[in-house]
C-alpha positions as CSV (number, residue, x, y, z in Angstrom):
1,X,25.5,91.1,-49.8
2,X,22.8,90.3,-52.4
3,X,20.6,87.3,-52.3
4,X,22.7,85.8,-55.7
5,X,26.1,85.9,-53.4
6,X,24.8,84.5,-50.8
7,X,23.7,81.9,-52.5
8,X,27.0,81.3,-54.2
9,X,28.3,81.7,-50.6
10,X,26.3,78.6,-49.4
11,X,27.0,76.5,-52.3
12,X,30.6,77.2,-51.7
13,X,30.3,76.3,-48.0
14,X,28.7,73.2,-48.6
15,X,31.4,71.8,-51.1
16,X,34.1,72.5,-48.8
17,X,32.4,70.4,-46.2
18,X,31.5,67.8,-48.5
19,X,35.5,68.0,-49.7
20,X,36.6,67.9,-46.0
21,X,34.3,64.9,-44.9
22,X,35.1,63.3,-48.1
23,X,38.5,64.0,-47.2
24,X,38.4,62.5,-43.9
25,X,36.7,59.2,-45.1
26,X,39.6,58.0,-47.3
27,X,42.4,59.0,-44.6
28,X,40.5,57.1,-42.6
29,X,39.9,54.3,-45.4
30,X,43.9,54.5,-45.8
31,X,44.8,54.3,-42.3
32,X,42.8,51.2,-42.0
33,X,44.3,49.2,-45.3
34,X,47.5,50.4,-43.9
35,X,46.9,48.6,-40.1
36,X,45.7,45.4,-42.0
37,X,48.7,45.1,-44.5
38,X,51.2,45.2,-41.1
39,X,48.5,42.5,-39.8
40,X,49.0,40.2,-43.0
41,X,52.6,41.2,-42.7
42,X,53.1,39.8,-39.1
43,X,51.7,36.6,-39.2
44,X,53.6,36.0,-42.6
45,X,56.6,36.7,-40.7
46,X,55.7,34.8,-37.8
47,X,53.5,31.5,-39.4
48,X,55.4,31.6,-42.7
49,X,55.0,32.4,-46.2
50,X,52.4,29.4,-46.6
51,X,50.5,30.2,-44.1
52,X,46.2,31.0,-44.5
53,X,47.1,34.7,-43.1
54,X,43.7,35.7,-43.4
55,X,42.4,32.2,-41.3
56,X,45.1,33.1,-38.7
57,X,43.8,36.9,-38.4
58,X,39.8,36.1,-37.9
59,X,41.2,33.8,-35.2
60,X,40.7,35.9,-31.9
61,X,43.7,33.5,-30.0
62,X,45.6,34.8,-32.1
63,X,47.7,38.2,-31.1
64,X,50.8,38.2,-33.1
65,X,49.6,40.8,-34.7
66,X,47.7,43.1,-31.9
67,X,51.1,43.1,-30.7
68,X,52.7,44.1,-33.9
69,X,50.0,46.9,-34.5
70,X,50.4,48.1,-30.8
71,X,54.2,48.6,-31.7
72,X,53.8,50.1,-35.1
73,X,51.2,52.5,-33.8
74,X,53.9,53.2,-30.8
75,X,56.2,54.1,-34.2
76,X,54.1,55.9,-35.9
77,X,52.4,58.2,-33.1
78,X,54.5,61.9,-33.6
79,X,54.4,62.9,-29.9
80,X,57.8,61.5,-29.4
81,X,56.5,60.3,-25.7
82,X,57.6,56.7,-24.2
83,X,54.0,54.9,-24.6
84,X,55.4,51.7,-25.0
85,X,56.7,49.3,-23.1
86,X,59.4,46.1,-23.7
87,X,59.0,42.9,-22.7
88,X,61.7,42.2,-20.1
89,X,61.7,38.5,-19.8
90,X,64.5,37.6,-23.1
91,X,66.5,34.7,-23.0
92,X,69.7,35.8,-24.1
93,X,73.1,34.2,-25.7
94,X,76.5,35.8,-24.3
95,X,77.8,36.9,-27.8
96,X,80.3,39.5,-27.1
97,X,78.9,43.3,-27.8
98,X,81.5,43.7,-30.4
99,X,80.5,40.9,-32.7
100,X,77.1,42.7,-32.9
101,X,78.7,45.3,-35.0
102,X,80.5,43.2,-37.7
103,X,78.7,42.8,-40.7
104,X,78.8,41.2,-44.2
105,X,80.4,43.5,-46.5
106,X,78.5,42.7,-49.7
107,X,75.6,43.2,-47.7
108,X,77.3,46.8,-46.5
109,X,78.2,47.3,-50.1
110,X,74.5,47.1,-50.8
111,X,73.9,49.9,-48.6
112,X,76.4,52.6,-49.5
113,X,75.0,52.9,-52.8
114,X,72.3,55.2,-51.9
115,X,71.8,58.4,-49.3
116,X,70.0,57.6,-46.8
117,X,67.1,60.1,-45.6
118,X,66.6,61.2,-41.8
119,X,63.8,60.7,-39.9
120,X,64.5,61.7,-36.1
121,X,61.5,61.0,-35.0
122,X,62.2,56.9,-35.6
123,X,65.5,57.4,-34.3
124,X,64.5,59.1,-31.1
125,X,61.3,56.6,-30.6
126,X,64.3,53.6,-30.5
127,X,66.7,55.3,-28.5
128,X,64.3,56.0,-25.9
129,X,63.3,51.6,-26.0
130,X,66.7,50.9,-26.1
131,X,67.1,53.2,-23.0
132,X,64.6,51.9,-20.9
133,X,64.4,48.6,-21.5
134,X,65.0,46.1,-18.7
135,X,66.7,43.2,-20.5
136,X,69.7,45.6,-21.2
137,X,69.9,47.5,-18.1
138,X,73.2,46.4,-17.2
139,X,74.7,47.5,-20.7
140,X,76.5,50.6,-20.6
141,X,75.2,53.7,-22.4
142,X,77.8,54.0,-24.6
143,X,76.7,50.8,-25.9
144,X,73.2,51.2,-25.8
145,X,74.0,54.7,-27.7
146,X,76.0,52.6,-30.1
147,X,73.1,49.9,-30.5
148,X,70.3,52.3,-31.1
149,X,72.4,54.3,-33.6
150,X,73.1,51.1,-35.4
151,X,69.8,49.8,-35.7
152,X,68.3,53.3,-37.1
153,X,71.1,53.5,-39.2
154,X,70.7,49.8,-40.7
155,X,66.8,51.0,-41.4
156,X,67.7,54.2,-43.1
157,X,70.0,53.0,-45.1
158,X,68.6,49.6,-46.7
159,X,65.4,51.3,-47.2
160,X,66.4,52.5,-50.5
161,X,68.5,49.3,-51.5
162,X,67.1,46.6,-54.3
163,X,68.2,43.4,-54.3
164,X,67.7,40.1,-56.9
165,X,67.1,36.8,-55.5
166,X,66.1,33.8,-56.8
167,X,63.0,31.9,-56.2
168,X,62.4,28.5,-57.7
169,X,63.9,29.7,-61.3
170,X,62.4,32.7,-61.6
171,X,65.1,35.9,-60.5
172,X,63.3,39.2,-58.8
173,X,64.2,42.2,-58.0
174,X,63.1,43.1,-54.0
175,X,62.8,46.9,-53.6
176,X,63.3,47.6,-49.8
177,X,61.9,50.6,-49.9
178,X,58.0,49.1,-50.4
179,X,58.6,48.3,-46.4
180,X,58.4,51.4,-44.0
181,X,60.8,51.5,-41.5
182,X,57.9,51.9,-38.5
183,X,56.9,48.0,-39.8
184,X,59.9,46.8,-39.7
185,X,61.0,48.4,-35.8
186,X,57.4,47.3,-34.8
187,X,58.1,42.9,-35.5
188,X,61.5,43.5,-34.4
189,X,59.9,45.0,-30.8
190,X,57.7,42.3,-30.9
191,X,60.3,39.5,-31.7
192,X,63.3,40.3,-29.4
193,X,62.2,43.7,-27.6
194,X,64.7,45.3,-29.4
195,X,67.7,43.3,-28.1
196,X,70.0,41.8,-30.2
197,X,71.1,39.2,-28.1
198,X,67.6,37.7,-28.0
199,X,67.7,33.8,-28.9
200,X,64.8,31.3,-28.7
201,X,65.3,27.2,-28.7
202,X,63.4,25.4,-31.6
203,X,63.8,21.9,-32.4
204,X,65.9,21.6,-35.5
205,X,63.7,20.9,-39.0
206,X,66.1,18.0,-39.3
207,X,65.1,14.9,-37.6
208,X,68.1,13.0,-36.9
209,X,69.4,16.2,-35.2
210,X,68.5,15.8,-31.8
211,X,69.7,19.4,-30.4
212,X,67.7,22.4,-30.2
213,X,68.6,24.9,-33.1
214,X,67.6,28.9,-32.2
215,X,66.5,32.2,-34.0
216,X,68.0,34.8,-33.2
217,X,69.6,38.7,-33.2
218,X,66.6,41.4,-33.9
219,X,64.5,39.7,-35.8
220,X,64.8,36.4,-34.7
221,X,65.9,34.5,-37.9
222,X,65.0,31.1,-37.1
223,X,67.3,28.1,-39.2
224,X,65.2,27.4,-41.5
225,X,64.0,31.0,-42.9
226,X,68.1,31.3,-43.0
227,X,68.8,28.6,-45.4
228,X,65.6,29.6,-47.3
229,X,66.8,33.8,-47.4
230,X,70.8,32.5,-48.5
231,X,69.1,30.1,-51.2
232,X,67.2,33.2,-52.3
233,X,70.3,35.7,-52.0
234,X,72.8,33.2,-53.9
235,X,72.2,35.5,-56.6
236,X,73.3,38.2,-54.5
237,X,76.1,36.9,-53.7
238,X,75.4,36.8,-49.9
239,X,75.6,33.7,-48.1
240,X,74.9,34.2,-43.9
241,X,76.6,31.5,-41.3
242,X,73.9,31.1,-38.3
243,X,76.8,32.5,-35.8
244,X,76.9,35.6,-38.4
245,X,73.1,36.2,-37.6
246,X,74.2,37.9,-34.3
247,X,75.1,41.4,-36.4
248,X,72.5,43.5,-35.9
249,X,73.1,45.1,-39.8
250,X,73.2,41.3,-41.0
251,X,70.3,40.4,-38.6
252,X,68.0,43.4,-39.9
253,X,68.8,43.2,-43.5
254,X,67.6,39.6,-43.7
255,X,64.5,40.2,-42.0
256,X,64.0,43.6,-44.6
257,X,64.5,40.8,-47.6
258,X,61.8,38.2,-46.0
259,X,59.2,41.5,-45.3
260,X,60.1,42.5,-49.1
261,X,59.2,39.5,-50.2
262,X,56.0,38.8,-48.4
263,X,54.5,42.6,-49.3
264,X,55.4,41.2,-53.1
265,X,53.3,37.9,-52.2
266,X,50.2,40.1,-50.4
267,X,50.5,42.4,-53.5
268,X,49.8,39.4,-55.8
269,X,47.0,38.3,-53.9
270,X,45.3,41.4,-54.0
């Protein structure tokens, strides 16, 4: 080889490094706006749509969200091995199994308008929770079979649905499919450990009501956030009871609308 190829040789060599490293820099850029968009994500979810997300995150008390990224990382890791592990301890209501399989049918309507893609990896990753975890060990598998094909399925298929609310007086259009499904599996772990008949006690936001009011299901819709996502879905057409929160479709779809809405309100602040 003459001195002018080798040359061009080394030239070549060093541009493919510099492409590779450069490469590797904004995948690793990327990977870390992603982690800290689920961060902002979880404590909107958990503290509320007014809440100083980026006060609540530089707090080190705070681990909402470790526990969130922990889970999404669980979701998003391709080995397909059981690295995670369920809380155990949920306080649960004795809704019967069946009523966790009736759902609205405008929201269902929503749904069927689009194919839904497959993605066996996320449907393997909750089968495998759903099968190990503690709080439904006395559940039969045809039920926990039936629960982790239900939830997947409610994922896959309002991933591609858009939706108008209302906000104030202004009408939007929420695109579901700005939310990956990995997210949305990783609150849900975090807020009931994947079992639907998860319920918490909060005091109601109403004063003169002087008995405990609960979230609940999946994502653990509290009362309020209920009232606020059936205000915002009037134009929908969809209107939730709280005893209709317990369908795991219903359940996941309203916590897909509140997510939707809060990657709109971190996009604006960007």
């Amino acid at each position: 080889m003459d001195k002018g190829k080798k040359i061009d040789m080394i030239v070549l060599s060093i541009l493919l490094v510099s492409i590779i490293f450069f490469l590797l820099i904004l995948t690793s850029l990327s990977a870390k706006n992603r982690l800290e968009r689920v961060a902002a994500l979880s404590v909107l979810y958990n503290a509320g749509l007014g809440a100083d997300y980026k006060a609540i995150l530089e707090n080190p008390s705070y681990q909402y969200d470790d526990r969130v990224i922990e889970a999404y990382e669980y979701f998003t890791d391709k080995s397909g091995s059981l690295s995670y592990r369920l809380n155990g301890s949920v306080k649960m209501h004795n809704v019967l199994e069946n009523d966790l399989f009736i759902s609205s049918q405008t929201i269902s309507d929503l749904s069927q308008q689009n194919a839904k893609r497959e993605r066996p990896d996320v449907e393997n990753k909750i089968a495998l929770l759903i099968e190990s975890s503690s709080s439904l060990s006395d559940r039969s598998a045809i039920f926990k079979n039936r629960l982790s094909e239900e939830i997947y399925n409610a994922l896959m298929e309002f991933e591609n649905v858009k939706v108008d609310i209302i906000v104030g007086s202004e009408i939007k259009t929420l695109d579901l499919s700005s939310l990956d499904p990995e997210v949305v599996l990783a609150i849900m772990v975090v807020e009931s450990s994947l079992n639907p008949f998860a319920l918490m006690e909060e005091r109601s936001i109403d004063e003169s009501f002087s008995e405990y009011v609960y979230s609940r299901g999946l994502m653990q819709i509290y009362e309020m956030t209920l009232w606020t996502l059936n205000s915002w879905l009037k134009q929908s057409k969809i209107n939730i009871k709280p005893q209709e929160l317990w369908s795991v479709r219903n359940n996941i779809f309203l916590g897909m609308v509140y997510l939707a809405y809060a990657n709109e309100f971190l996009e604006e602040k960007r």
